[in-house]
C-alpha positions in Angstrom: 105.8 236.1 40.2 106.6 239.0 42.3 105.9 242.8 40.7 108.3 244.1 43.5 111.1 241.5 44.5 112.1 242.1 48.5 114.2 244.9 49.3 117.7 243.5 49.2 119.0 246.6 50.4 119.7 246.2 54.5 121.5 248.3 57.4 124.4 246.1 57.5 125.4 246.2 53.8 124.9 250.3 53.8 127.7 249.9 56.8 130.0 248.1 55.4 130.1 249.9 52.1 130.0 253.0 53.7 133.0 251.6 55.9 135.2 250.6 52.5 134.2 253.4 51.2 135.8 256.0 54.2 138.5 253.8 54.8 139.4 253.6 50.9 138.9 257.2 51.0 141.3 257.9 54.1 144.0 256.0 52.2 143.2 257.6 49.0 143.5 261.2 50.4 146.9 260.5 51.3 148.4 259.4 48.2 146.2 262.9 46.8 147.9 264.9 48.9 151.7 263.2 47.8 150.2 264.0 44.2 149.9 260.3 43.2 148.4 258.5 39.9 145.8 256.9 42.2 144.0 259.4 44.7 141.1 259.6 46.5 138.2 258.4 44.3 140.3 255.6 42.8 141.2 254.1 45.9 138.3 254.9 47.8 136.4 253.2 44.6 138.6 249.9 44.9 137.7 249.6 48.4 134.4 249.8 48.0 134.0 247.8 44.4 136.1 245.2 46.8 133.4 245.3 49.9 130.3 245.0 47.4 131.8 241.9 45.5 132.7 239.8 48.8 129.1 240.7 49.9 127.4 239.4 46.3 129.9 236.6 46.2 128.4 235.6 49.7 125.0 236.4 49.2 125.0 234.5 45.8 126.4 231.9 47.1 123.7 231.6 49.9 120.8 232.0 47.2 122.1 229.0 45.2 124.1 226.7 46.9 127.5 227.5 45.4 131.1 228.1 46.2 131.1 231.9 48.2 134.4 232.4 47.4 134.3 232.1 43.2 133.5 235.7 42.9 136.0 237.3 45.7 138.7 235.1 44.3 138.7 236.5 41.4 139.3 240.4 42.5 143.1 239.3 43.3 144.3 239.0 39.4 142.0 241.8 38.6 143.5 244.2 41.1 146.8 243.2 39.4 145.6 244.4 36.4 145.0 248.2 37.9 147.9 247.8 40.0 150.3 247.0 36.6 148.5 250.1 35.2 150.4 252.5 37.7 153.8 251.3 37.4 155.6 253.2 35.2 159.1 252.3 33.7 160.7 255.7 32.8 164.4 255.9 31.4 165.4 252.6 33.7 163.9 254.1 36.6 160.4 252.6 37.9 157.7 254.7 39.2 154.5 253.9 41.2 155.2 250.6 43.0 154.0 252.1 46.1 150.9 253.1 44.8 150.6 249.5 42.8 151.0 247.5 46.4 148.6 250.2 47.7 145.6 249.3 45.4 146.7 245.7 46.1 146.6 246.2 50.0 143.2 248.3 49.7 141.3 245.9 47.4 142.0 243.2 50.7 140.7 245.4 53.1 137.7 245.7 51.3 137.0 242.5 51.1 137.2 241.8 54.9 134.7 244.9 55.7 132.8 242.8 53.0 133.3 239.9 55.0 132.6 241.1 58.3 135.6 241.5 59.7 135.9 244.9 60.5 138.5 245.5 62.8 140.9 243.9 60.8 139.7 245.9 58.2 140.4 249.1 60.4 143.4 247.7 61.9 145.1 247.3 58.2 144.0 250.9 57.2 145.5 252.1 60.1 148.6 250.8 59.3 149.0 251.4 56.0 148.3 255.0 56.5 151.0 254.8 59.5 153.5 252.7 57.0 152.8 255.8 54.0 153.7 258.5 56.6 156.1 257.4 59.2 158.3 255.4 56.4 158.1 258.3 54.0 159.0 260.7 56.7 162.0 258.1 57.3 163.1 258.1 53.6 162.8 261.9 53.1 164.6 262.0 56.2 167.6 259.3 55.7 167.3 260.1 51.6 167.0 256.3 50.9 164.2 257.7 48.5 165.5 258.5 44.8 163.8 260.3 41.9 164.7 260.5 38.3 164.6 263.7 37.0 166.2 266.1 33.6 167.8 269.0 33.7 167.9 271.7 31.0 170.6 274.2 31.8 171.5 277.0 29.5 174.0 279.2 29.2 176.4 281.9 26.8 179.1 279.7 26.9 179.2 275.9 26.2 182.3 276.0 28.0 181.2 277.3 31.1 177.9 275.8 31.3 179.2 272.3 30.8 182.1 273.2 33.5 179.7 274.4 35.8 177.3 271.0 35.6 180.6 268.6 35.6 181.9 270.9 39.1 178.6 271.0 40.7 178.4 267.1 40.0 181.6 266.1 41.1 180.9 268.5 44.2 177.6 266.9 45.0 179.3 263.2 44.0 176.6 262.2 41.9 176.3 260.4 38.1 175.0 262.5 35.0 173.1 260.3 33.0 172.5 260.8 29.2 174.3 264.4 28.7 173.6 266.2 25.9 174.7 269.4 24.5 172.8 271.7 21.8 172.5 275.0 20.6 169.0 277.0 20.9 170.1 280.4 18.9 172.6 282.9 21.1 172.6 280.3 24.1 173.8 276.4 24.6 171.9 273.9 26.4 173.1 270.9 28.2 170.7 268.0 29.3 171.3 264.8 31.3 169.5 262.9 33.7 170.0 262.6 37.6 169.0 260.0 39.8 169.5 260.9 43.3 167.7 262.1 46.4 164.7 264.9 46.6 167.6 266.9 49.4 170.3 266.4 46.7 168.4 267.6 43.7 167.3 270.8 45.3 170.9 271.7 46.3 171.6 271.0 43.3 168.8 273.1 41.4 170.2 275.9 44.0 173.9 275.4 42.6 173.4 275.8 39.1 170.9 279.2 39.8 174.2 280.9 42.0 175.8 280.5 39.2 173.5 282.4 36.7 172.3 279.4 34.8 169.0 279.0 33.5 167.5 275.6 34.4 164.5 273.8 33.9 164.0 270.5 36.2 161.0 268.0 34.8 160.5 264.3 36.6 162.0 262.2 33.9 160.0 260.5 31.3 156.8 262.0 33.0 155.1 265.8 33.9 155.4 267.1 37.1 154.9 264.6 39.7 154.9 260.7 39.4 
């Protein structure tokens, strides 16, 4: 029996986890920078953990004779499970889809640099990053993209803080969800929900301040950011 077993370490394995590893990384730094749940060390980790279990599932399979795919198979339901982790359900709104069918998309592009196949690899991180910008940039821009968020608006008068929410509302033609009222000493609240465009919320947000309200916005259910 061997003291030292053979290096199993070779140039080829260092380049394709090094490839998962940037290209994870590339997609990762994007959905940083848009302040999402999974950023640049979890994606660029999936990728990777992705690339190193095609190559063992091979390599395994090679030393023993067995099925090379039993091991890779199995990343599919397990990516599910991290993708289910980032979806969020918050007040009938659901948050994080995109980055749930981004871990999906990132754990199958590490498997091909794992496999080999590295310009599909590259090809599909290329076009994912293209499908996160350019159809974002399209969503903002058309505001097919909605977000749930609460408002807190306080006033003197109940009366004309709740007129001023209900004009502003019916100006802007959207829905108040869940409206409350309250009374916080010398001043009265009023807090509902709105689910409508990031465009549509900051005219609003500008609305209510013109007309000396204090207001507090918060992404519903969650802190700042999804």
């Amino acid at each position: 029996m061997e003291l030292f077993p053979p290096m199993d370490l070779d140039v080829t394995v260092v380049l394709k986890l090094l490839l998962a590893a940037l290209l994870g990384g590339a997609v990762g730094l994007e959905r940083e920078l848009h302040g999402k749940p999974a950023g640049l060390r979890t994606n660029m980790f999936i990728c990777f953990g992705s690339a190193l279990f095609t190559i063992l599932s091979g390599e395994m399979a090679a030393a023993s004779g067995g099925d090379p795919t039993r091991i890779a198979s199995q990343l599919i339901p397990g990516i599910g499970f991290i993708g289910a982790g980032s979806i969020i359900r918050a007040r009938g709104s659901v948050l994080g889809l995109t980055t749930a069918a981004t871990i999906f998309v990132l754990a199958s592009i590490g498997m091909a640099v794992g496999a080999g196949r590295y310009a599909t690899a590259l090809f599909a991180a290329l076009l994912i990053l293209a499908g996160l910008g350019v159809l974002g940039w399209i969503e903002r821009r058309l505001e097919l993209k909605k977000e749930l968020r609460t408002y807190r608006v306080c006033g003197a008068e109940l009366d004309v803080t709740a007129g001023a929410v209900f004009e502003i509302a019916d100006r802007h033609s959207v829905t108040l969800h869940r409206l409350a009222t309250s009374r916080q000493g010398e001043m009265y609240e009023v807090t509902f929900d709105l689910d409508t465009s990031a465009e549509q919320h900051t005219a609003i947000l500008r609305a209510l301040t013109e007309k000396k309200l204090t207001c507090g916005v918060a992404t519903a259910g969650l802190a700042e950011g999804e």
